[in-house]
C-alpha positions as a Markdown table, in Angstrom:
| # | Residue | x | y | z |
|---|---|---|---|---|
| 1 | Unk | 91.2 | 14.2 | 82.2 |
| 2 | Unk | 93.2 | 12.8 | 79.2 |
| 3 | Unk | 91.4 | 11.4 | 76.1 |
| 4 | Unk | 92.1 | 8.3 | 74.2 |
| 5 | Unk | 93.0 | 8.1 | 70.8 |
| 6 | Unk | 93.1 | 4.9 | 68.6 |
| 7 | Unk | 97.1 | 4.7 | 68.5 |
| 8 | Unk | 96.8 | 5.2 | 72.2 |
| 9 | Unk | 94.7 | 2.0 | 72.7 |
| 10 | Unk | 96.5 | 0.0 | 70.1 |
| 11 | Unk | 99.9 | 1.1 | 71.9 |
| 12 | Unk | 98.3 | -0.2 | 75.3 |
| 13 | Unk | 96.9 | -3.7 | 73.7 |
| 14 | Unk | 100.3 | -4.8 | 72.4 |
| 15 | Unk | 102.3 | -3.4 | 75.4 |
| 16 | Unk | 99.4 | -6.1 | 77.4 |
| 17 | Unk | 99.4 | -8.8 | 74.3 |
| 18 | Unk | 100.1 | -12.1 | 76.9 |
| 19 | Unk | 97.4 | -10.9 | 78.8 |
| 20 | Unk | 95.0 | -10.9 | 75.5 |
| 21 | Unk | 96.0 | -13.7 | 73.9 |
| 22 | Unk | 96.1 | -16.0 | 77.2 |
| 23 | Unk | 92.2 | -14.9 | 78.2 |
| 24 | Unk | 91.9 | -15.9 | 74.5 |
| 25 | Unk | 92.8 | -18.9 | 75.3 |
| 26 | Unk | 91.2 | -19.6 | 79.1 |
| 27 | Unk | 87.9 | -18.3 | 77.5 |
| 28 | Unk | 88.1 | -21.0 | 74.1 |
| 29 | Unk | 89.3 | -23.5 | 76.9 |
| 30 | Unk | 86.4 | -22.8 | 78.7 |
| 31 | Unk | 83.8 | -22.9 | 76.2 |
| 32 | Unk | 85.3 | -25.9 | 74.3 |
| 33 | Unk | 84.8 | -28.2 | 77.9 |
| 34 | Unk | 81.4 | -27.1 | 78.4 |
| 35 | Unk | 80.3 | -27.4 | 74.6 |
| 36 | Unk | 81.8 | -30.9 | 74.7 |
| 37 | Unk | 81.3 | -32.0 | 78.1 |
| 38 | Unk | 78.2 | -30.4 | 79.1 |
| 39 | Unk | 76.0 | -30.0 | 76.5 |
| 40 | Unk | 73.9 | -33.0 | 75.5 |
| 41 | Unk | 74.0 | -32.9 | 71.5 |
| 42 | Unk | 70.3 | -32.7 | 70.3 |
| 43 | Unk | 69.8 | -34.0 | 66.4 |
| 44 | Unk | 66.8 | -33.6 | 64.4 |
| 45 | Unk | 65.6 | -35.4 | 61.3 |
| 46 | Unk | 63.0 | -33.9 | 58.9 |
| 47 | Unk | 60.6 | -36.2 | 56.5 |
| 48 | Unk | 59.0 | -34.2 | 53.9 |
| 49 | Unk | 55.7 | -35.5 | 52.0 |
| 50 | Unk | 53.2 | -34.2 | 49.7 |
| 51 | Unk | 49.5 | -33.9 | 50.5 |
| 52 | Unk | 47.0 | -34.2 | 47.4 |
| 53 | Unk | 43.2 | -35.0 | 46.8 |
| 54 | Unk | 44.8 | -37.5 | 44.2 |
| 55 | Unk | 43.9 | -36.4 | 40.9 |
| 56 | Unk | 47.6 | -34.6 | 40.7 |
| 57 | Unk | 48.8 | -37.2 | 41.2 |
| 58 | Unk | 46.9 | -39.6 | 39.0 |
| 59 | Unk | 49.3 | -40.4 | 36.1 |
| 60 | Unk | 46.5 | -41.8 | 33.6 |
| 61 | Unk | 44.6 | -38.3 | 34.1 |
| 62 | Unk | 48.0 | -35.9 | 34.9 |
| 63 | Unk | 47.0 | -33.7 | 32.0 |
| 64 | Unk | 43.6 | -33.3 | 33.2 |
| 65 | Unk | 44.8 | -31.1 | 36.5 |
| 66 | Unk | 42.4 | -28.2 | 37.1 |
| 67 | Unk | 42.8 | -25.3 | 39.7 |
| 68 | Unk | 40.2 | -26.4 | 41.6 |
| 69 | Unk | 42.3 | -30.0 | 42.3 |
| 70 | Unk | 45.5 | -27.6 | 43.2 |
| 71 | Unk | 43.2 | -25.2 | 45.6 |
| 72 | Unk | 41.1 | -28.3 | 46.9 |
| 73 | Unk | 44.8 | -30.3 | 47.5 |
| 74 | Unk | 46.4 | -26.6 | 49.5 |
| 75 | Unk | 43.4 | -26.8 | 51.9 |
| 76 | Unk | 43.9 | -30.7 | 52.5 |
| 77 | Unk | 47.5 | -29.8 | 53.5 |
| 78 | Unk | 46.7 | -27.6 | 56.1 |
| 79 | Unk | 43.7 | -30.1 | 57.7 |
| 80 | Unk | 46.4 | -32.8 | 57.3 |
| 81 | Unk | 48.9 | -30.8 | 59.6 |
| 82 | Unk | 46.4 | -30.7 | 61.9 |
| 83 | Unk | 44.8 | -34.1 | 61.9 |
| 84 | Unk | 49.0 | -35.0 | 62.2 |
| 85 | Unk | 49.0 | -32.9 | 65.5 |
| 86 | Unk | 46.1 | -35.1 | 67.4 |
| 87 | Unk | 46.9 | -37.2 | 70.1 |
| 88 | Unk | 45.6 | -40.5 | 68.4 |
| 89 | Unk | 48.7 | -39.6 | 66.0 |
| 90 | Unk | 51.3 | -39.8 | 68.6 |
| 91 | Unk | 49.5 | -43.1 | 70.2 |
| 92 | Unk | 49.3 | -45.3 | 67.3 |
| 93 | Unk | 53.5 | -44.1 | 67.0 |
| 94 | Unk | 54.1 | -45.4 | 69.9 |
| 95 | Unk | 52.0 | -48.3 | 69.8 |
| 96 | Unk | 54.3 | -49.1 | 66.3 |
| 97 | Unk | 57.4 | -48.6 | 68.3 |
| 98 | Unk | 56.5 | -50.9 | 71.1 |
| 99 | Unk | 55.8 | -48.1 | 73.6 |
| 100 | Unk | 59.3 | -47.6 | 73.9 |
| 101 | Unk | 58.1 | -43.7 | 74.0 |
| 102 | Unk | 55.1 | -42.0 | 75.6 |
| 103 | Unk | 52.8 | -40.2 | 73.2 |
| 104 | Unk | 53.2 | -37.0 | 74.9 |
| 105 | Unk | 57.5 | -37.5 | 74.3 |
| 106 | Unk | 57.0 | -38.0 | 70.8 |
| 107 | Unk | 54.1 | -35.1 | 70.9 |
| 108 | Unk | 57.0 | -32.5 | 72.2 |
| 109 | Unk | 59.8 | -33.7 | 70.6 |
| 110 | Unk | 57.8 | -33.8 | 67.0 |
| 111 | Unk | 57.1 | -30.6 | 64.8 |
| 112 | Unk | 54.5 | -30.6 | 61.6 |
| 113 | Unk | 54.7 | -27.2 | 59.2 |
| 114 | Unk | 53.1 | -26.8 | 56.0 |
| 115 | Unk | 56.3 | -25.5 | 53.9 |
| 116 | Unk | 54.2 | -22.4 | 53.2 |
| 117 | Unk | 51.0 | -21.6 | 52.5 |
| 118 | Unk | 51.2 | -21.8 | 49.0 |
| 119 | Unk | 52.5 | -25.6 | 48.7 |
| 120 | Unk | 51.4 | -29.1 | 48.9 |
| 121 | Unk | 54.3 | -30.5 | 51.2 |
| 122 | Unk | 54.4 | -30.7 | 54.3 |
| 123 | Unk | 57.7 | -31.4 | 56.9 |
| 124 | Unk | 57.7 | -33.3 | 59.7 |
| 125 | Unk | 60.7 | -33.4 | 62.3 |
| 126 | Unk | 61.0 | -35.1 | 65.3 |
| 127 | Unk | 64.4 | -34.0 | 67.0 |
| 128 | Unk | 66.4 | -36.3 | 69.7 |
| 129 | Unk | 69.6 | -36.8 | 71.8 |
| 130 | Unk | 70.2 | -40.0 | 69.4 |
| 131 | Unk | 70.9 | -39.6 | 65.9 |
| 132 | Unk | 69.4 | -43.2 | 65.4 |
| 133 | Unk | 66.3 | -42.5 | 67.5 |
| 134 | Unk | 65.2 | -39.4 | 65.5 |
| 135 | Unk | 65.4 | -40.8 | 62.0 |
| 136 | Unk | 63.7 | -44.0 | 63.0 |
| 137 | Unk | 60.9 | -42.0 | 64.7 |
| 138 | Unk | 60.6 | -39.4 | 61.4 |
| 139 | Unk | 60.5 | -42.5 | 59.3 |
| 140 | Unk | 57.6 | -44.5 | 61.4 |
């Protein structure tokens, strides 16, 4: 049995270039029809917004900000994910948006994430074949 060395397959990839560079090209040809004539393009929009119990945000009292309004503001920011999550939610949306979508399509195509634990925002996304359609349903 003869071994391979690296010149050896080097030697045997140019002496077989065509070959190489036309699958190159078959395969890219490939990929590029089914990317552009296949694929259905999917777009997503992201809103962020801040969750507070309103005294940090309270501009007459802004140097009067304790701890206790930061803590009590992180745990509203998780409960508001969640209340943002109920059905009712998605309903009233698509009440707003002449029930041009069902509840439970807005409901799958929509995600809500606290940005970590340790912040008050929170992102919602809502992601859609229509660039158009997703920004108007992240900004109603």
């Amino acid at each position: 049995m003869k071994g391979f060395t690296l010149f050896s397959l080097v030697k045997i990839a140019l002496k077989h270039l065509y070959i190489l560079i036309l699958a190159a090209i078959v395969c890219g040809a490939a990929m590029f029809s089914y990317c552009h004539f296949l694929v259905t393009p999917i777009y997503s929009a992201t809103a962020s917004m801040i969750v507070t119990n309103g005294a940090i945000i309270d501009t007459e009292n802004s140097n009067k900000v304790s701890g206790s309004d930061i803590s009590a503001s992180k745990n509203f920011a998780a409960t508001a994910c969640d209340v943002l999550k109920t059905s009712d939610i998605y309903k009233e949306l698509a009440q707003k948006l002449s029930n041009k979508y069902t509840y439970s399509t807005l409901r799958s195509s929509a995600s809500i994430t606290p940005r970590n634990e340790d912040t008050l925002f929170i992102d919602i996304s809502f992601t859609s074949t229509s660039k158009d359609e997703a920004v108007v349903l992240v900004n109603n």
